[in-house]
C-alpha positions as YAML, in Angstrom:
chain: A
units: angstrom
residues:
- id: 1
  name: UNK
  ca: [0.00, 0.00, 0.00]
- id: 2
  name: UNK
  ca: [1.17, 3.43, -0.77]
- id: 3
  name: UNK
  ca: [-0.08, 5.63, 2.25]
- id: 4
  name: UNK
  ca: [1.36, 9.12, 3.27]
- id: 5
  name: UNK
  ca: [2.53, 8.98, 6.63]
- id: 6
  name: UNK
  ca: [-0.22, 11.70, 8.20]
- id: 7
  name: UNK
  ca: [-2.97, 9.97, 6.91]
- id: 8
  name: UNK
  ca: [-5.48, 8.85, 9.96]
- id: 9
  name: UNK
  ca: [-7.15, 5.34, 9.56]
- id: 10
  name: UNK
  ca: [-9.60, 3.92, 12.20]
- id: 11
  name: UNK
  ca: [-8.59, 0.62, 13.40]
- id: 12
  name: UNK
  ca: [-12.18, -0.81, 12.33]
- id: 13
  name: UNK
  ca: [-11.65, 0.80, 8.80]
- id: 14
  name: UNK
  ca: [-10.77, -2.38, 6.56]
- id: 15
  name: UNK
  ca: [-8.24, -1.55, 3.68]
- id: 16
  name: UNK
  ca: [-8.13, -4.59, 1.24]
- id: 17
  name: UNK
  ca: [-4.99, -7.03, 2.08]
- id: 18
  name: UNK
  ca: [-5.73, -9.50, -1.05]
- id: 19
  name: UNK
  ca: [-3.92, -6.58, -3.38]
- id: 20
  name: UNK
  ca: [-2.70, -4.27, -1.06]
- id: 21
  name: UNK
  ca: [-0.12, -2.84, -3.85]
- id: 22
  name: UNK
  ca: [-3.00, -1.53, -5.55]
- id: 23
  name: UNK
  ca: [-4.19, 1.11, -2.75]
- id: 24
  name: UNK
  ca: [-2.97, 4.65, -2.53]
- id: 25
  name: UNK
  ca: [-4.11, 7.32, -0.12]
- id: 26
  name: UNK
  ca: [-2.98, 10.63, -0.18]
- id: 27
  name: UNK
  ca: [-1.80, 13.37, 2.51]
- id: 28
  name: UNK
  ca: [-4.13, 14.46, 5.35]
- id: 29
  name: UNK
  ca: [-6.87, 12.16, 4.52]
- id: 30
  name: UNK
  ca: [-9.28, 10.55, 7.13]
- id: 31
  name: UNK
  ca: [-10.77, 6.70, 7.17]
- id: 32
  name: UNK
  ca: [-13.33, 6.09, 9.48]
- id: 33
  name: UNK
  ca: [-14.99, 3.29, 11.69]
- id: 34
  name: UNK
  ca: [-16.44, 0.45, 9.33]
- id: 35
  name: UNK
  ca: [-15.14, 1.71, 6.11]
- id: 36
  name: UNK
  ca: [-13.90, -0.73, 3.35]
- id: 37
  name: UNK
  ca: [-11.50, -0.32, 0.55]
- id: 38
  name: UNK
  ca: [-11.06, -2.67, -2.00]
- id: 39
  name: UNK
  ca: [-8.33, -3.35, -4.40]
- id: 40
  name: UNK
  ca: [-9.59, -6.12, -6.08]
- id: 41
  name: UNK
  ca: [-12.61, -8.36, -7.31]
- id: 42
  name: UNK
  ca: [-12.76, -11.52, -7.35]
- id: 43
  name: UNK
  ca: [-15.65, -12.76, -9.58]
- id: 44
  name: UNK
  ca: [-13.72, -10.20, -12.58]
- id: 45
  name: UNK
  ca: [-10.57, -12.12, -11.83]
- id: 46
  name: UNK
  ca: [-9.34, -8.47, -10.35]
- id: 47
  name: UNK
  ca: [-7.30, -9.90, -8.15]
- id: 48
  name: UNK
  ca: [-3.86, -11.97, -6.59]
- id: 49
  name: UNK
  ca: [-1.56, -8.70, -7.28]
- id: 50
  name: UNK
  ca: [-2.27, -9.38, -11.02]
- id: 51
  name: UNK
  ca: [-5.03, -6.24, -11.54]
- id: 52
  name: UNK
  ca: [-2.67, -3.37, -12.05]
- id: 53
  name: UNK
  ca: [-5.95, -0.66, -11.55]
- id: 54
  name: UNK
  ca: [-5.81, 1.55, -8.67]
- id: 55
  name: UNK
  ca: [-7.77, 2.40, -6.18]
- id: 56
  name: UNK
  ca: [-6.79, 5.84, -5.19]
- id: 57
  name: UNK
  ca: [-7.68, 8.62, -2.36]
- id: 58
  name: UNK
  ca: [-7.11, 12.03, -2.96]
- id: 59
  name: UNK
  ca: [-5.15, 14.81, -0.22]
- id: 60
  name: UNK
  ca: [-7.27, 16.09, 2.53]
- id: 61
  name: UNK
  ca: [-10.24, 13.89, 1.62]
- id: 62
  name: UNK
  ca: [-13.20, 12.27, 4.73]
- id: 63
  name: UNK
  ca: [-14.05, 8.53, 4.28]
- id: 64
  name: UNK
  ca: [-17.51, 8.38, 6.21]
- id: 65
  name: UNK
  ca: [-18.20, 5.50, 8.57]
- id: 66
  name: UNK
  ca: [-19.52, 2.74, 6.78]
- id: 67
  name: UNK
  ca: [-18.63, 3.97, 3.13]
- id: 68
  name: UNK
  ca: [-17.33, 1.06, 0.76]
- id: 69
  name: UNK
  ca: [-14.86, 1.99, -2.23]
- id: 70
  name: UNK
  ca: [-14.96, -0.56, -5.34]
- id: 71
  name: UNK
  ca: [-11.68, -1.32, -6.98]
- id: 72
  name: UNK
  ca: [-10.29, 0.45, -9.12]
- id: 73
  name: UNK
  ca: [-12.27, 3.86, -7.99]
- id: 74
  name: UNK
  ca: [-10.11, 7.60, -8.75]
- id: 75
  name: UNK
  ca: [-11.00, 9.90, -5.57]
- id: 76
  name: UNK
  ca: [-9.69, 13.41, -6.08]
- id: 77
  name: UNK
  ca: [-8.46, 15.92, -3.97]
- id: 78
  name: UNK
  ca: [-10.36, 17.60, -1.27]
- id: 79
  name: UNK
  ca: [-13.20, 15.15, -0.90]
- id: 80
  name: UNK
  ca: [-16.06, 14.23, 0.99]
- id: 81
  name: UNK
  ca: [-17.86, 10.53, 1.50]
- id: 82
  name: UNK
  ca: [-20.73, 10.20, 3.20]
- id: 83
  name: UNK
  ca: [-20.97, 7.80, 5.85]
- id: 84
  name: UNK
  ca: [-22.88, 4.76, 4.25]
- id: 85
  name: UNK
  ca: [-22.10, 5.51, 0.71]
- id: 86
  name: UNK
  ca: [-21.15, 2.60, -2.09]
- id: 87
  name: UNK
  ca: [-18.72, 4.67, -4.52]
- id: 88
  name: UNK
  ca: [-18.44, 2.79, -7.53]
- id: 89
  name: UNK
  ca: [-16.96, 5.16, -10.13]
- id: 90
  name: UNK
  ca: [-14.35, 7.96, -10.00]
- id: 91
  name: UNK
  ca: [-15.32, 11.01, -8.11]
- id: 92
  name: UNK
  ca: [-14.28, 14.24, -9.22]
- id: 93
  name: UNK
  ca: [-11.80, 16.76, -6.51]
- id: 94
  name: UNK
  ca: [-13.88, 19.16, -4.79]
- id: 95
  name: UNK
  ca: [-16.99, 17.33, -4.08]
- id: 96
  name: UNK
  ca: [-19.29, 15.66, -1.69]
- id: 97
  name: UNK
  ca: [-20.74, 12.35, -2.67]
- id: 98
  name: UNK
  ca: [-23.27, 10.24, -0.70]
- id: 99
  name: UNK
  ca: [-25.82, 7.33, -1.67]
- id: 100
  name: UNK
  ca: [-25.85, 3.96, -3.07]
- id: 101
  name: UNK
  ca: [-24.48, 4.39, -5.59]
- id: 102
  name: UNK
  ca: [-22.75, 7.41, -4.90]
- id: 103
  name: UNK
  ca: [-23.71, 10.66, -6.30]
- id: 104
  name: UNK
  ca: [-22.21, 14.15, -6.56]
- id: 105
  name: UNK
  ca: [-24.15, 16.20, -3.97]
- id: 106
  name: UNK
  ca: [-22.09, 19.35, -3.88]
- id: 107
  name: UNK
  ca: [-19.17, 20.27, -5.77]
- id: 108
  name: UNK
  ca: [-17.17, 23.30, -5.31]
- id: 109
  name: UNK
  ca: [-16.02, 22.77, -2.10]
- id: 110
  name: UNK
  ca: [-12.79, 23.17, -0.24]
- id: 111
  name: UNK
  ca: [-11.54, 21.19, 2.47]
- id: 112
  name: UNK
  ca: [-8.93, 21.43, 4.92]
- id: 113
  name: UNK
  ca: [-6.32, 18.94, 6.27]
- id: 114
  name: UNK
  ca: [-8.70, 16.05, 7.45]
- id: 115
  name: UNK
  ca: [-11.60, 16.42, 4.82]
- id: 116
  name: UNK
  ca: [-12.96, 19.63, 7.16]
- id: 117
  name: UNK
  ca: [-14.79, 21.74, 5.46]
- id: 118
  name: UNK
  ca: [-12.61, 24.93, 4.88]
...
């Protein structure tokens, strides 16, 4: 895994360890309780270090309790997941998703170190 050294992940926060190569989260970036990110799939044969797709967390970005993120997901800069939320495509830097799937709720924003809003 490539994780900046000031990032903050809960201990009940589950990072995938099946492709752990394939997970990058950037600077000042929060993981909460219950969240899940995944680095691979299984039934796509996505998996066993041989899927070379990314799953990637932006700088300054909140993970919500709860929130999943599917392989191979692109989350900018300066975002915000709500807790609960399924993200299953890239999100764009600047935004707030929530939902099942997840959907752009606010864009614009700006966020300080943590995924606080600024």
């Amino acid at each position: 895994m490539n994780i900046a050294p000031d990032v903050r992940i809960s201990f009940k926060a589950r990072l995938d360890k099946t492709n752990p190569r394939c997970i990058e989260i950037g600077e000042k970036t929060y993981i909460a309780f219950d969240a899940i990110i995944l680095a691979h799939d299984y039934a796509t044969r996505r998996h066993g270090g041989r899927f070379e797709q990314k799953t990637r967390i932006g700088c300054n970005c909140f993970i919500g309790c709860a929130a999943i993120i599917l392989p191979g997901v692109t989350i900018g800069d300066q975002v915000i997941v709500g807790a609960g939320s399924v993200v299953t495509r890239d999100v764009p830097a600047h935004s707030i998703v929530a939902g099942n799937p997840a959907k752009v709720v606010r864009s614009g924003i700006q966020t300080i170190a943590y995924g606080r809003l600024a």
